[in-house]
N, C-alpha and C positions, 0 to 999 in steps of 0.2 A: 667774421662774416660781414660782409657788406649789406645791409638792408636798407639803403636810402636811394630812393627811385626820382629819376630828374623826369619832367617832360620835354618834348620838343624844341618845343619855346626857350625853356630853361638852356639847355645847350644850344641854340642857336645865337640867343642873346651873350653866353660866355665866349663865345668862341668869336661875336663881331667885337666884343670889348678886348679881345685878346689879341686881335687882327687891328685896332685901332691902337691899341698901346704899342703894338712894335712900329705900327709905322709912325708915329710919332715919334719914335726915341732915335736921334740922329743929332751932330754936334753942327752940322752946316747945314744949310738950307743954300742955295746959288742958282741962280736964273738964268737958262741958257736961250738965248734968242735966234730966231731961224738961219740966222746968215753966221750961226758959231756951228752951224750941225751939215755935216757931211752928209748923212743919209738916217733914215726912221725905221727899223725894222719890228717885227710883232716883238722881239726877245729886248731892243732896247735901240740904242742911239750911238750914234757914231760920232764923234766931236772932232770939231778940227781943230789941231795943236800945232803952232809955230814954236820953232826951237832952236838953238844955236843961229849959225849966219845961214839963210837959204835955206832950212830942214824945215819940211813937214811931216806930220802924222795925224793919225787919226786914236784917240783912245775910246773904245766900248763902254759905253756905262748900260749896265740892266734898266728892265722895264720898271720893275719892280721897287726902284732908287727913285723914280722921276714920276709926275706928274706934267699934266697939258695945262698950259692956262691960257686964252685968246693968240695961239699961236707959238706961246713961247710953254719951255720945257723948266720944270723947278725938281732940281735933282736935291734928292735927300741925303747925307755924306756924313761914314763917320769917321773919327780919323784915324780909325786903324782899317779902312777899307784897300784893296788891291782891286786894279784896274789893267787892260792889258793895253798897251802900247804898242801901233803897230807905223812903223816907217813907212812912208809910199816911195822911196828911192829904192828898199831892199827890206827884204827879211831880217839881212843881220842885225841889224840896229834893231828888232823886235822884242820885246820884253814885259814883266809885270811890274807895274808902277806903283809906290802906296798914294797915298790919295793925297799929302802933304806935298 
């Protein structure tokens, strides 16, 4: 039988130390500056990615990864994260990327 009763307070302070220890726990830290980013949407960030001779893309990073700091963006990366990869010549070359 469960008989231990929380207050309010009690759960709200467990749940901001629970919401502060994940985002803390990440093996990169990396600072992206406004002239690396394609576009800013509410869900996350669009990066622009050079690649072989002439190829660009853009890879998605979530909202949820990155932080604002005086304009620039400080994404948080672990390194078994997957990111999606998108070509601006063509779809086909689109795909999921891990974060190494």
């Amino acid at each position: 039988m469960n008989t231990e009763t929380f207050s309010v307070t009690d759960v709200v302070n467990q749940y901001e130390e629970k919401i502060e220890t994940v985002k803390n726990d990440f093996d990169y830290q990396v600072t992206i500056e406004p002239w690396q980013i394609d576009h800013v949407t509410a869900k996350g960030l669009y990066i622009n990615v050079d690649f072989g001779i002439a190829q660009r893309g853009v890879i998605f990073i979530g909202a949820y990864k990155t932080d604002e700091d005086d304009g620039n963006y400080i994404l948080y990366l672990k390194t078994n994260d997957y990111f999606y990869f998108m070509d601006t010549a063509g779809a086909a070359n689109n795909r999921f990327m891990m974060q190494k």
